[in-house]
C-alpha positions, 0 to 999 in steps of 0.5 A, a space after each residue: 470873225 463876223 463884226 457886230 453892226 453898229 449904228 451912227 447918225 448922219 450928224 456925226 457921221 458928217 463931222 467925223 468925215 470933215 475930221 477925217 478930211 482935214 487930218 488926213 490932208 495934214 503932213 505930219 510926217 512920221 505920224 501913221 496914219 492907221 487911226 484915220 483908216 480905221 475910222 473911216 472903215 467903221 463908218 463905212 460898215 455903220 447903219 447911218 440914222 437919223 438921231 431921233 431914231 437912233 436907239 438910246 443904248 447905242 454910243 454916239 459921239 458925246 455920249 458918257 457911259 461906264 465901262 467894266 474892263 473884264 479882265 479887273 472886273 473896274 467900272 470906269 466912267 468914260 465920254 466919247 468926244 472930238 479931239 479937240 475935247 479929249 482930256 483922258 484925265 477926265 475920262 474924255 476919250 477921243 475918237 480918234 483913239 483906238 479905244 474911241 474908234 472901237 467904241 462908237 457905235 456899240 450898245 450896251 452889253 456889247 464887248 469891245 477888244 483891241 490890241 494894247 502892248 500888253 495883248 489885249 484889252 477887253 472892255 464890256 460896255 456897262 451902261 449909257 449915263 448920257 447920250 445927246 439923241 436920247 436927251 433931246 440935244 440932236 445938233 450938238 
């Protein structure tokens, strides 16, 4: 199966592989790493931009958007932050997490699948409510 292209500016790129760096050099022992991995393989398929260029509809790092998850047919508001800020109560997802690694980077109309306990989830993503390029906030 083809996997769709997506885009991700130099900054976040940059402080992703700083992220990827430090926790991968961590010895947490039973912890896998896969997440890390992952990570790392989207960025390296990514088309990299410069954050003025990069398209308004497009998830970045901090970017606040709604999600319908297909099989409720639920719209749920969702950001995509660094670890440090994910708080899933609020709707902050990290990164790191499989549902953050599968959203960065996609644009709105896309649809994102990735294995869960249960089988599999599907989420289509509905609309940007903030993206940091788009409103100006380019070195956040």
């Amino acid at each position: 199966m083809k996997r769709k292209k997506i885009f991700i500016t130099q900054f976040d790129k940059e402080r992703i592989e700083e992220l990827i760096a430090i926790r991968d050099g961590r010895r947490d022992g039973a912890r896998d790493r896969n997440d890390l991995q992952e990570l790392h393989q989207e960025l390296q398929r990514a088309e990299v931009m410069e954050p003025q260029a990069i398209p308004a509809n497009v998830i970045t790092m901090n970017s606040k958007m709604v999600l319908r998850d297909l099989d409720s047919g639920e719209d749920e508001t969702y950001s995509l932050v660094f670890p440090e800020d994910a708080d899933i109560d609020n709707g902050a997802i990290s990164v790191l997490a499989p549902i953050g690694t599968a959203l960065l980077g996609y644009r709105v109309g896309d649809t994102i699948k990735w294995p869960v306990p249960s089988g599999v989830r599907a989420l289509r993503i509905e609309k940007i409510l903030y993206q940091p390029e788009a409103s100006g906030d380019l070195n956040r």
